[in-house]
DSSP file (Angstrom, degrees, kcal/mol; ACC not computed):
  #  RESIDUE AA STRUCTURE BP1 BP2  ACC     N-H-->O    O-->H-N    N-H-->O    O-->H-N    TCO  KAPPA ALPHA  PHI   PSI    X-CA   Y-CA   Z-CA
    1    1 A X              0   0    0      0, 0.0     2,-0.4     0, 0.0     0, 0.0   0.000 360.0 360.0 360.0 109.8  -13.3   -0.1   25.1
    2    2 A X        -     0   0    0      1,-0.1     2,-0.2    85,-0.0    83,-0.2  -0.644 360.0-166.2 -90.1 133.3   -9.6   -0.1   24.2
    3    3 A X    >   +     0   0    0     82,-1.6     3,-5.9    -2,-0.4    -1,-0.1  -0.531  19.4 167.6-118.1  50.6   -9.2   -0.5   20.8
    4    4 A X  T 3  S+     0   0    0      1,-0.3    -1,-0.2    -2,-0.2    83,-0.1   0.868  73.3  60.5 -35.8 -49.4   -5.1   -1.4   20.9
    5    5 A X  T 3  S+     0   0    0     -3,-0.1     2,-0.6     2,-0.1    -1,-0.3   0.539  83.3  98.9 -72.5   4.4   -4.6   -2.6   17.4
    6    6 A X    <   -     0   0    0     -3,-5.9     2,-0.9    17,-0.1    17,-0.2  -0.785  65.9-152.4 -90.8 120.9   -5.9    1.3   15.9
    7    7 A X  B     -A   22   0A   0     15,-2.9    15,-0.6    -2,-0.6     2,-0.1  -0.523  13.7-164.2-107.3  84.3   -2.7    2.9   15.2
    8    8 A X        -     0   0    0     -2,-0.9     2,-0.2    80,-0.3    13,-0.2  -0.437  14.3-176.7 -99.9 163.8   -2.8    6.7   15.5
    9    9 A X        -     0   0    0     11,-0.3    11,-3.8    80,-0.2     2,-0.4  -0.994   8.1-161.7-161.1 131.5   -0.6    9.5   14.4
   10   10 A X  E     +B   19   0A   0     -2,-0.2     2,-0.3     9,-0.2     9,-0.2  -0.928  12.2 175.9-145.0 117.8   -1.1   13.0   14.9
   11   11 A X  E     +B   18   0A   0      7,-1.4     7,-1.6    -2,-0.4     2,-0.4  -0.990   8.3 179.8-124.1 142.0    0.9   15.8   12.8
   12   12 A X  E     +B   17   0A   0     -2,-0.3     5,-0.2     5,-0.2     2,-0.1  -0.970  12.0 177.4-145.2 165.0    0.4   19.4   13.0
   13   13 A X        -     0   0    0      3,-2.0    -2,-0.0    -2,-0.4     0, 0.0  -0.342  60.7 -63.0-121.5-154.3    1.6   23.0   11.5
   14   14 A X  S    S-     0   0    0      1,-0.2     3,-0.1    -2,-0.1    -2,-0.0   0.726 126.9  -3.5-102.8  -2.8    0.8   26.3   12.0
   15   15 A X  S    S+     0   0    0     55,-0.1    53,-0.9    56,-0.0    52,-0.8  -0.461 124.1  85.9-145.9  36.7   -3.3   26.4   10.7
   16   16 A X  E     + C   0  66A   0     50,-0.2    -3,-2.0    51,-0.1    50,-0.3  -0.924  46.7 148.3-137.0 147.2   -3.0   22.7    9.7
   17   17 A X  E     -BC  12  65A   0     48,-0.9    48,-2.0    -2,-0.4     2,-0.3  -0.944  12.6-175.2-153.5 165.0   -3.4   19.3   11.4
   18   18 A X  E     -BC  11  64A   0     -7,-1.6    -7,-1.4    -2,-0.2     2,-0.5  -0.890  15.3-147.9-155.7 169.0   -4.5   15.7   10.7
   19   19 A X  E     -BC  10  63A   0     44,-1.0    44,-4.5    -2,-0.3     2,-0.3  -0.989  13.7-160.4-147.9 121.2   -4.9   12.7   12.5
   20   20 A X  E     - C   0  62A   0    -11,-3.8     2,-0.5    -2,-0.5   -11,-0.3  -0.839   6.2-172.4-129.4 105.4   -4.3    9.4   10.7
   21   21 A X  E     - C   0  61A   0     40,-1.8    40,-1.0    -2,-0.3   -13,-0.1  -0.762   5.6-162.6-104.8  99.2   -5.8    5.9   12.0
   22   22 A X  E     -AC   7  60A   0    -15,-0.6   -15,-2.9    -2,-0.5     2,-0.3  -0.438  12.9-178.7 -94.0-178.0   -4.8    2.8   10.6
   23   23 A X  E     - C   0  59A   0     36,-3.0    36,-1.9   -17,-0.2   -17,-0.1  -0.979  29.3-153.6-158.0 153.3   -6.9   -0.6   11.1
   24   24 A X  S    S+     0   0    0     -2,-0.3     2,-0.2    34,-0.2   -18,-0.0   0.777  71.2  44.8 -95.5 -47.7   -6.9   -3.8   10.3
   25   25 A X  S  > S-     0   0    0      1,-0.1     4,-2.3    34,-0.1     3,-0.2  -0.750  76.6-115.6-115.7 163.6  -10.6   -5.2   10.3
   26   26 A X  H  > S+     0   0    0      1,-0.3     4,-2.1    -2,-0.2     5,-0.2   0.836 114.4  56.7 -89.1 -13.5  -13.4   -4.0    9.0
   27   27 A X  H  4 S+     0   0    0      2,-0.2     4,-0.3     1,-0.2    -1,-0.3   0.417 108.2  53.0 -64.1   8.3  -15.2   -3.5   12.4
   28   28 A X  H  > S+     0   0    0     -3,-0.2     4,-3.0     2,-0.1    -2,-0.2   0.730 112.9  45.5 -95.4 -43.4  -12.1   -1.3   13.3
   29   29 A X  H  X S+     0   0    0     -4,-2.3     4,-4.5     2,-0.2     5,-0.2   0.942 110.3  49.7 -64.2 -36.4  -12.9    0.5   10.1
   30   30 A X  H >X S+     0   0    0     -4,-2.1     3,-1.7     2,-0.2     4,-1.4   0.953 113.8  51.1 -56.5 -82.8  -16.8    0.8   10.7
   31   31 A X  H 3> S+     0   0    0     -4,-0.3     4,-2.0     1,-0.3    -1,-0.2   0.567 102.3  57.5  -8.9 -50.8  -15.8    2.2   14.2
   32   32 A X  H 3X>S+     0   0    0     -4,-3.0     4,-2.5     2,-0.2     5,-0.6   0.917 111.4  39.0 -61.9 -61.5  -13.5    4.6   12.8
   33   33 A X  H <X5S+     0   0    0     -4,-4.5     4,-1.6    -3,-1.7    -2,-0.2   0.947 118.7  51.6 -79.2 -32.9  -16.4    6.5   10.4
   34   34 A X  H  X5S+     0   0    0     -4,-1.4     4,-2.6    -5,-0.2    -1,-0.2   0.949 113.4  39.7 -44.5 -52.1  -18.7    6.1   13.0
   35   35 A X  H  X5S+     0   0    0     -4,-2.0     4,-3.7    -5,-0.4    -2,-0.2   0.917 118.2  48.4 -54.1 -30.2  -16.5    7.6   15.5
   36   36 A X  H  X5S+     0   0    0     -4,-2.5     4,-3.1     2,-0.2    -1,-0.2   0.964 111.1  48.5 -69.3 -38.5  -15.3   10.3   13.0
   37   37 A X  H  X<S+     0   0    0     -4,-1.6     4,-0.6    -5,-0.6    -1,-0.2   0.999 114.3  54.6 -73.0 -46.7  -19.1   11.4   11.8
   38   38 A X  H  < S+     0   0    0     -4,-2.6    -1,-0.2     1,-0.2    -2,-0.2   0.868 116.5  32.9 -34.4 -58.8  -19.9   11.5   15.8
   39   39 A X  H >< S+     0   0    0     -4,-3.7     3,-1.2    -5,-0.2    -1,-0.2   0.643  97.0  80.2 -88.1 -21.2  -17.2   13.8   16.6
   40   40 A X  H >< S+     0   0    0     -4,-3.1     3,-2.9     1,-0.3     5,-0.2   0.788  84.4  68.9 -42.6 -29.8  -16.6   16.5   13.3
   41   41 A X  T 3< S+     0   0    0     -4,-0.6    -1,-0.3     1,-0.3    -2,-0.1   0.945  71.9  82.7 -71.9 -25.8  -19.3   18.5   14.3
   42   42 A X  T <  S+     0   0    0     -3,-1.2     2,-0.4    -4,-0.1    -1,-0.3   0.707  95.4  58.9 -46.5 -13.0  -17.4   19.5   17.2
   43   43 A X    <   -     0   0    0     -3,-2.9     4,-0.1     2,-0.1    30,-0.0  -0.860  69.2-147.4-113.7 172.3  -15.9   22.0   14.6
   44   44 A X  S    S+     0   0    0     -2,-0.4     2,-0.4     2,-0.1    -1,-0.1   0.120  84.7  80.4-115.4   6.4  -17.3   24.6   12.5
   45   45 A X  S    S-     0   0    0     -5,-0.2    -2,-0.1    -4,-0.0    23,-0.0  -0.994  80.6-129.4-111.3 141.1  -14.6   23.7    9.8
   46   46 A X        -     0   0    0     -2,-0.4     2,-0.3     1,-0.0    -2,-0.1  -0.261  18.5-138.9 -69.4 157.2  -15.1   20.8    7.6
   47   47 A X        -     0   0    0     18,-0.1    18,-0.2    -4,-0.1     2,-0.2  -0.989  14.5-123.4-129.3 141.9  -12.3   18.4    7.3
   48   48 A X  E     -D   64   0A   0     16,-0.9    16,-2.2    -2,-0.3     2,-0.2  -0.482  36.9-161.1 -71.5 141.8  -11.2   16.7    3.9
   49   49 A X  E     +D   63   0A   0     14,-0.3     2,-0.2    -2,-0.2    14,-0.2  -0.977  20.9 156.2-149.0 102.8  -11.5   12.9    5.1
   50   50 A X  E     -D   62   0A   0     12,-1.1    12,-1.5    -2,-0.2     2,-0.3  -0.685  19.6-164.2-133.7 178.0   -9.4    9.8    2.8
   51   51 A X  E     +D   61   0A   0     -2,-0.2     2,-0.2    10,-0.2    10,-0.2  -0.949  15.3 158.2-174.9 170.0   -8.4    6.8    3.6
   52   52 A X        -     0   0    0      8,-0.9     8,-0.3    -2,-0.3    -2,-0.0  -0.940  41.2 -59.9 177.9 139.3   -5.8    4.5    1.8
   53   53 A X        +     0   0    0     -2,-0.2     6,-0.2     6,-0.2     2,-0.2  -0.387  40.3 178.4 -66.3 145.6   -3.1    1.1    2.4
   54   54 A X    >   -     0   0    0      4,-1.5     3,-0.8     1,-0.2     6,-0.0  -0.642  40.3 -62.3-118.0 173.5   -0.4    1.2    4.7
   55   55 A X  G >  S+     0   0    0      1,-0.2     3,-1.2    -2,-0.2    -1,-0.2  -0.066 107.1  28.4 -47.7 144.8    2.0   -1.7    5.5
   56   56 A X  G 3  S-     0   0    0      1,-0.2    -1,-0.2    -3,-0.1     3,-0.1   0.191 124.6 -62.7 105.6 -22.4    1.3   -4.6    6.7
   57   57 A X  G <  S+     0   0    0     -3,-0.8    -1,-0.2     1,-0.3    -2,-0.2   0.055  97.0 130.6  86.9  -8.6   -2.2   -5.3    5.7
   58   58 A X    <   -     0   0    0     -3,-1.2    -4,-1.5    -5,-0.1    -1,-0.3  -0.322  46.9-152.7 -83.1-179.1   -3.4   -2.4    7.6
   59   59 A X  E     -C   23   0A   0    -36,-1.9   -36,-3.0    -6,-0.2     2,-0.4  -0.731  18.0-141.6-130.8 164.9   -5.8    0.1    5.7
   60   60 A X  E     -C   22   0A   0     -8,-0.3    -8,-0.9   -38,-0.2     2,-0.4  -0.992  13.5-158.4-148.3 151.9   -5.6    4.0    7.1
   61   61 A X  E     -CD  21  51A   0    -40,-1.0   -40,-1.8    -2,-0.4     2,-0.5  -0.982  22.8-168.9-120.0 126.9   -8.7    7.1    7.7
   62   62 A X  E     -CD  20  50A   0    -12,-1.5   -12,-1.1    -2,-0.4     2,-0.5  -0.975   7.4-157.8-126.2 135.9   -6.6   10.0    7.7
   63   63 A X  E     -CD  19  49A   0    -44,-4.5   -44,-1.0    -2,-0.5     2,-0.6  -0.900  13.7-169.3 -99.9 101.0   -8.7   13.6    9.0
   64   64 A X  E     -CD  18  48A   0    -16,-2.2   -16,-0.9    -2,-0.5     2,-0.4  -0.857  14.7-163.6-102.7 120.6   -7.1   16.8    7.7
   65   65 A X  E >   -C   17   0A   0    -48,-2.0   -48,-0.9    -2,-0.6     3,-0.7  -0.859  10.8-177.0 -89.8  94.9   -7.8   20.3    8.8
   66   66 A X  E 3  S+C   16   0A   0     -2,-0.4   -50,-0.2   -50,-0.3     3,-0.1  -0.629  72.5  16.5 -98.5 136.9   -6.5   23.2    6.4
   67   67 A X  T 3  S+     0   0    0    -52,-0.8     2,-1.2    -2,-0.2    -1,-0.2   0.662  78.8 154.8  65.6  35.0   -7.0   27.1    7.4
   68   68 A X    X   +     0   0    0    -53,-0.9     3,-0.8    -3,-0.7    -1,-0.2  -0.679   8.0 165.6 -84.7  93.4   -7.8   26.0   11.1
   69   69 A X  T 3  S+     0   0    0     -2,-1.2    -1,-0.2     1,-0.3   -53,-0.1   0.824  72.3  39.5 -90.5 -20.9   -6.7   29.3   12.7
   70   70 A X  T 3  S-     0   0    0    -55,-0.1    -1,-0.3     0, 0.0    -2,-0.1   0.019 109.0-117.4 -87.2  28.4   -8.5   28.5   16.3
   71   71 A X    X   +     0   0    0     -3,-0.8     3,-1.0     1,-0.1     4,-0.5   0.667  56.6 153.2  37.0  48.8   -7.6   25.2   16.4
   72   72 A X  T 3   +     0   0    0      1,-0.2     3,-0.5     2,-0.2     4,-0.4   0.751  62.4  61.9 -76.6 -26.6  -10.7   23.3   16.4
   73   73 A X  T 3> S+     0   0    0      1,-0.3     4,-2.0     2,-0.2    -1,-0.2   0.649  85.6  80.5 -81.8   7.1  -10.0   20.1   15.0
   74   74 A X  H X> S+     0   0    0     -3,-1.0     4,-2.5     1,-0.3     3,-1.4   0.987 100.1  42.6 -73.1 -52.7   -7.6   19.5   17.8
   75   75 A X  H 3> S+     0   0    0     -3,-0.5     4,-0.7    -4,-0.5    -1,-0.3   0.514 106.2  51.2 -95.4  22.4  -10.7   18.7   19.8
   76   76 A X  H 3> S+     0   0    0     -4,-0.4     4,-2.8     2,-0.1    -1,-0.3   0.719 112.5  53.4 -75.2 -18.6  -12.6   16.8   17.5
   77   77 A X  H <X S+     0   0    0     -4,-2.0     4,-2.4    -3,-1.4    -2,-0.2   0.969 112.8  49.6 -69.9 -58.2   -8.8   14.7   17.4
   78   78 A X  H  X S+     0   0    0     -4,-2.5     4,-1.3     1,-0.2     3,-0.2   0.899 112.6  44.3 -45.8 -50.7   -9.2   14.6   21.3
   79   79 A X  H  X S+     0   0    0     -4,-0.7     4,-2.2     1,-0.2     5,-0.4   0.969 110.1  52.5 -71.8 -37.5  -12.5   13.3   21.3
   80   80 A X  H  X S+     0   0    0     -4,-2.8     4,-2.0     2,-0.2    -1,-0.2   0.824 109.7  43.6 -69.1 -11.1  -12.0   10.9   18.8
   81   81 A X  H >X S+     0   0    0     -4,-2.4     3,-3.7    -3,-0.2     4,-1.1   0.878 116.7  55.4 -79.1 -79.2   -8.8    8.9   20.3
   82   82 A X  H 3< S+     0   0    0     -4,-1.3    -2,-0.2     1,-0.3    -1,-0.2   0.402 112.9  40.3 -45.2 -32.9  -11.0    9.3   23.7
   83   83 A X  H 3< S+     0   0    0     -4,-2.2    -1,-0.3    -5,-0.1    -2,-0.2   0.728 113.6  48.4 -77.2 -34.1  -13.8    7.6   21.8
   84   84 A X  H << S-     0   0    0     -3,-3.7    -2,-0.2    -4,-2.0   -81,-0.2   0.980 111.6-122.1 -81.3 -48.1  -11.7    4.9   20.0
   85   85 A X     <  +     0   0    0     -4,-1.1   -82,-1.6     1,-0.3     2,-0.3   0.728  53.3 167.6 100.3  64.2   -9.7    4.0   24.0
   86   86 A X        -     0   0    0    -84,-0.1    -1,-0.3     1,-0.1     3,-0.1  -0.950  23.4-168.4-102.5 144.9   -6.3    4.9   22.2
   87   87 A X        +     0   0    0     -2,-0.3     2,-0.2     1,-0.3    -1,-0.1   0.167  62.1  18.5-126.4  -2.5   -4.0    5.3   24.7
   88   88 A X        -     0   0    0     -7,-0.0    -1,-0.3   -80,-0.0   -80,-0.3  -0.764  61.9-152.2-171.1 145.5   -1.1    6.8   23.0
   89   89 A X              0   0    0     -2,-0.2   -80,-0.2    -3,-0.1   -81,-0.1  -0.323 360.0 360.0-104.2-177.8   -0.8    8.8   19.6
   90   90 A X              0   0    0     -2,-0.2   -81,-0.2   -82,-0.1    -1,-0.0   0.115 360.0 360.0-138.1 360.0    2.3    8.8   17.8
């Protein structure tokens, strides 16, 4: 189910990353912590988890991984755009 109007944006360093997904409604938001608590376990490091306004009206769930030296949270980041039907990150 593509979920156009979730606007994600995907920064990373050299043991850090985060993935940040704004929304608009709150069923975008519900979706989003569902999706997110579904897919974290795929790593064995915990990720600090905020959220906060952006422009527009939109609201944003932003996932940061600090001291990731394998690079796990890249595939909880994969599953979760795979889960949300985002079709391009930014």
């Amino acid at each position: 189910m593509p979920m156009c109007s979730i606007f994600a944006d995907h920064k990373s360093e050299e043991r850090y990353s985060k993935l940040s997904l704004a929304y608009t409604t709150d069923e975008e938001r519900q979706l989003i912590e569902e999706t997110i608590e579904a897919c974290t376990p795929l790593c064995s490091i915990q990720p600090t988890i905020y959220g906060g306004a952006v422009t527009g009206g939109k609201r944003m769930i932003t996932i940061e991984y600090h001291d990731d030296c394998d690079r796990e949270g890249g595939n909880v980041f994969e599953a979760i755009i795979k889960k949300l039907g985002i079709e391009e990150c930014h």
